[in-house]
C-alpha positions in Angstrom: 53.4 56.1 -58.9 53.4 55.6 -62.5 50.3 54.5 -64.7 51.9 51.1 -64.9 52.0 50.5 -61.2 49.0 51.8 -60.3 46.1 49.3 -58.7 43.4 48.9 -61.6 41.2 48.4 -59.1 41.5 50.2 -55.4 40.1 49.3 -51.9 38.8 51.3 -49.0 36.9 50.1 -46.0 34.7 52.1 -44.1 33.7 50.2 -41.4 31.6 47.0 -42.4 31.5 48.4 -46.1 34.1 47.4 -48.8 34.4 50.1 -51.6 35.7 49.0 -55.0 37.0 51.4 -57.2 38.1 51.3 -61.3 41.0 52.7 -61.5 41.5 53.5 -65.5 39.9 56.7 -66.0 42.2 58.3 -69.0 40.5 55.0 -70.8 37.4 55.6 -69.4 37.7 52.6 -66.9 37.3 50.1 -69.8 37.2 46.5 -68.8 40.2 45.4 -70.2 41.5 41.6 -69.3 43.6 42.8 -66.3 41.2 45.3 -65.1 38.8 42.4 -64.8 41.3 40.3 -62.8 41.7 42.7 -60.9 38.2 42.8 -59.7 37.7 39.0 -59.8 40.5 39.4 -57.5 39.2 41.9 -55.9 35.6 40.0 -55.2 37.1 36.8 -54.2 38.4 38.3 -51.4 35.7 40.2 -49.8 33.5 37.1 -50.4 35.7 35.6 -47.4 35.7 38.6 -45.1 32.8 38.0 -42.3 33.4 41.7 -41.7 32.2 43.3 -44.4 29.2 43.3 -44.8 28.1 45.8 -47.9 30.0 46.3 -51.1 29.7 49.7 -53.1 31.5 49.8 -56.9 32.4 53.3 -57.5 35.0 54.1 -60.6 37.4 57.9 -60.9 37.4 59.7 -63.2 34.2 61.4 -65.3 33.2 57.7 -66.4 31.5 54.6 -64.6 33.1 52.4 -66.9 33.0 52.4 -71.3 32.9 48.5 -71.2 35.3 46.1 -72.9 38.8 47.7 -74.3 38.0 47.8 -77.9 41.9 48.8 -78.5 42.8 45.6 -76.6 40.2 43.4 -78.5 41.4 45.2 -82.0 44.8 44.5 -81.4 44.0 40.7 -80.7 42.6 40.3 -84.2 46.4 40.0 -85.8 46.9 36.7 -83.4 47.0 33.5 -85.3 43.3 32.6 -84.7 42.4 35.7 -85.8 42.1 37.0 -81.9 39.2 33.5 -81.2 41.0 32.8 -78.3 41.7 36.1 -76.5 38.0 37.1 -77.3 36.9 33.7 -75.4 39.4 34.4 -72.4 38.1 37.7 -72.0 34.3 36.3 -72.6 34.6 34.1 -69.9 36.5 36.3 -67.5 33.8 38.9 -67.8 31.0 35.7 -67.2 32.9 35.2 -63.9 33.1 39.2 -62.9 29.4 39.5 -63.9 28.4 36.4 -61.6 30.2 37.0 -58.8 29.3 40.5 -58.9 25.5 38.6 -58.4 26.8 35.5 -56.5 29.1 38.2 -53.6 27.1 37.2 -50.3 27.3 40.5 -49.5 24.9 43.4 -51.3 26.6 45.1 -54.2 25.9 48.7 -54.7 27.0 50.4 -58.2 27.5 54.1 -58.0 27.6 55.6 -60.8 28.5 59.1 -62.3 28.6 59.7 -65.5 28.6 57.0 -68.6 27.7 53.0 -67.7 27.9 51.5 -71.6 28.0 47.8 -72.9 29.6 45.6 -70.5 29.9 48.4 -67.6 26.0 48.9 -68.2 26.3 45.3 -68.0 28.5 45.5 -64.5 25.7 48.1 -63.3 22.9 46.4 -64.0 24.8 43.1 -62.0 24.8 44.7 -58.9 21.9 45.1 -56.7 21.5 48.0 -56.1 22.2 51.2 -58.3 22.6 54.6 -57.1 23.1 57.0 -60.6 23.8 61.2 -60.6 21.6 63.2 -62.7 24.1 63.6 -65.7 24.5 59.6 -65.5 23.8 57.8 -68.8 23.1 54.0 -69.5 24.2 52.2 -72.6 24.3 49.1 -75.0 25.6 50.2 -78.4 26.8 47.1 -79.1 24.6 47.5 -82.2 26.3 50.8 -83.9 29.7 49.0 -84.6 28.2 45.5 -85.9 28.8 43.7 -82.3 25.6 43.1 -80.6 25.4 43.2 -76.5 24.5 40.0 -75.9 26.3 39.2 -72.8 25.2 42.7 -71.3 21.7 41.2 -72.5 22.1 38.8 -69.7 22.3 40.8 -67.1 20.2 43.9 -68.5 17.3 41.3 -69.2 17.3 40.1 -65.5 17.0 43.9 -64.3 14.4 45.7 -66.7 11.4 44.0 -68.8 12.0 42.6 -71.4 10.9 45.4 -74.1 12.9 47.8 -72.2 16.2 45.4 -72.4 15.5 45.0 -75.6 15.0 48.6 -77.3 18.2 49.4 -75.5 19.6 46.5 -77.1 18.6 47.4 -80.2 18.4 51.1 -80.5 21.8 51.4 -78.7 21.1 55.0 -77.5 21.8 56.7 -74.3 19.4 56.5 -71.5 19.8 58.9 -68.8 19.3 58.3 -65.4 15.9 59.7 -64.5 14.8 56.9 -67.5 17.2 54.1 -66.5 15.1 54.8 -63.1 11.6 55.0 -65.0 12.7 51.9 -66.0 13.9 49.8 -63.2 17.6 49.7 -64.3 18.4 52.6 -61.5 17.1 52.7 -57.3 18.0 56.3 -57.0 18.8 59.6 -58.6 21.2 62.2 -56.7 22.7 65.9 -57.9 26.2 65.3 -59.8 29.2 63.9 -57.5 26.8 63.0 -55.0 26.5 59.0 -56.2 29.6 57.9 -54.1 28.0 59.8 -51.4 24.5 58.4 -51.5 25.4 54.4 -51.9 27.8 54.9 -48.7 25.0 55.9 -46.5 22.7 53.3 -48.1 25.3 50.8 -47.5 25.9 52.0 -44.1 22.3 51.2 -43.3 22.4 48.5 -44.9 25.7 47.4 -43.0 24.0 48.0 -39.3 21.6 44.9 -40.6 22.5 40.9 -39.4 25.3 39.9 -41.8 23.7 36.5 -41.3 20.7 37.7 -42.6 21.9 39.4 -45.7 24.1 36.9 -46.8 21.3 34.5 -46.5 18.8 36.8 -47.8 20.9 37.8 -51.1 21.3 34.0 -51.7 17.6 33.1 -51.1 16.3 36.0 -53.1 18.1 35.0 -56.9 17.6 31.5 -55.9 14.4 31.8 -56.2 13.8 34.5 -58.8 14.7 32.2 -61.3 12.4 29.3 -60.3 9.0 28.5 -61.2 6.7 29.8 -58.4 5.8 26.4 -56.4 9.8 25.9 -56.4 10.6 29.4 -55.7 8.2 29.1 -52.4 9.8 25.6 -51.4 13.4 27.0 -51.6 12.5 30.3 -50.0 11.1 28.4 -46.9 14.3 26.2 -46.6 16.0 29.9 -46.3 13.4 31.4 -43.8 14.1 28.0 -41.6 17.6 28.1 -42.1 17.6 31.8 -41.1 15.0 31.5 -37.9 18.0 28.6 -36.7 20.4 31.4 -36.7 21.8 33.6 -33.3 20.6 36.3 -34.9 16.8 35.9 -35.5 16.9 34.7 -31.8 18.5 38.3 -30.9 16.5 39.8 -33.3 13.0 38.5 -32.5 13.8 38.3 -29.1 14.9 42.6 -29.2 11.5 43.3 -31.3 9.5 41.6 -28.7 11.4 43.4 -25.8 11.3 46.7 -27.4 15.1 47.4 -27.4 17.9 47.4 -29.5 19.1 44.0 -31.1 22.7 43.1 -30.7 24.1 41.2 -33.6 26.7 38.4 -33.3 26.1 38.1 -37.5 25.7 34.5 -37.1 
């Protein structure tokens, strides 16, 4: 197949877990304007699939991704507006990635092996959970070439404290895994080519859970994380009664209470 016809973005299921893959790796699986549609693409059709029930983002390759394609960006700059609109279009596109990355019912889980810088730090730090190898580095060096990270800042700021999103913001230096953990940014640290690995069998685990549960459980949990507290609790409850009307906390409850094994219907 030649580079031109190959999927920027590939598919495998395994089982009740959906696994994404970028697909660029002699660019360093830079999100480029396709490569993004691709995984909007991508995304919007897993969010309709009842089966699945788990979502890991993996990338080939010795790169999780390098962020936007400067070379495509550069090139835009001799358009008549000076490249305003293709900047915007890509901008928004990578707004719509980012947030349905965080708005997928089901869990997202990043795996990533070697470099996760500016908007693919930015795609990491989206997902919800983030499974990094040892020789894994996070970064937004935005800063270096006179273009700050602010949209990475979005999504960096709603997974680390503040200070730590923003000396990384401003320093624009590598953090390694065992730091990006330190800090909050990564769940797990595993030996090199074992991050693929590790986020299946969390995912698995994950997977062998109510889907009704986690889709309702993902949606109640960022709900409510940006709320102030007595509005949090308030929208949190209208979850926990929507979630005790469901087959499954009947099964579920019911199994816990019987001492055997619940059978879920995932509704």
């Amino acid at each position: 197949m030649s580079v031109q016809n190959t999927p920027l973005v590939l598919r495998a299921d395994d089982g009740p877990v959906a696994i994404l893959t970028l697909n660029r790796p002699a660019a360093r699986n830079s999100l480029s304007l396709a490569m993004l549609a691709a995984l909007q693409e991508a995304l919007d059709g897993i969010a309709a699939e009842d089966g699945i029930r788990c979502v890991v983002i993996a990338a080939e390759g010795p790169a999780f991704s390098a962020g936007h394609d400067l070379k495509e960006i550069t090139a835009h700059r001799e358009d008549a507006d000076g490249g305003r609109g293709f900047f915007e279009e890509t901008m928004a596109a990578c707004a719509r990635v980012m947030q349905g990355v965080v708005g997928l019912p089901q869990p997202v889980i990043a795996a990533v092996e070697g470099i996760a810088t500016a908007a693919g730090c930015q795609l990491a730090a989206s997902c919800d959970l983030v499974v990094a190898a040892e020789g894994a580095k996070f970064c937004t060096p935005g800063v270096d070439i006179g273009l700050f990270c602010t949209t990475p800042g979005v999504a960096l700021a709603r997974a680390v404290p503040r200070k730590a999103a923003m000396e990384m913001l401003l320093l624009g230096e590598m953090v390694p895994a065992a730091e990006a953990q330190r800090m909050g940014l990564v769940n797990r640290v595993v030996p090199p080519g074992q991050a693929l690995p590790e986020a299946l069998a969390l995912a698995r685990r994950i997977a062998a859970r109510s889907g009704v549960a986690l889709r309702m459980g993902k949606r109640g949990f960022n709900a409510q994380a940006a709320m102030p507290l007595s509005e949090a609790y308030a929208a949190a409850g209208t979850i926990m009664v929507e979630n005790l009307l469901a087959e499954d906390a009947a099964e579920g409850i019911g199994a816990f209470l019987g001492k055997r094994t619940p059978e879920w219907r995932h509704r």
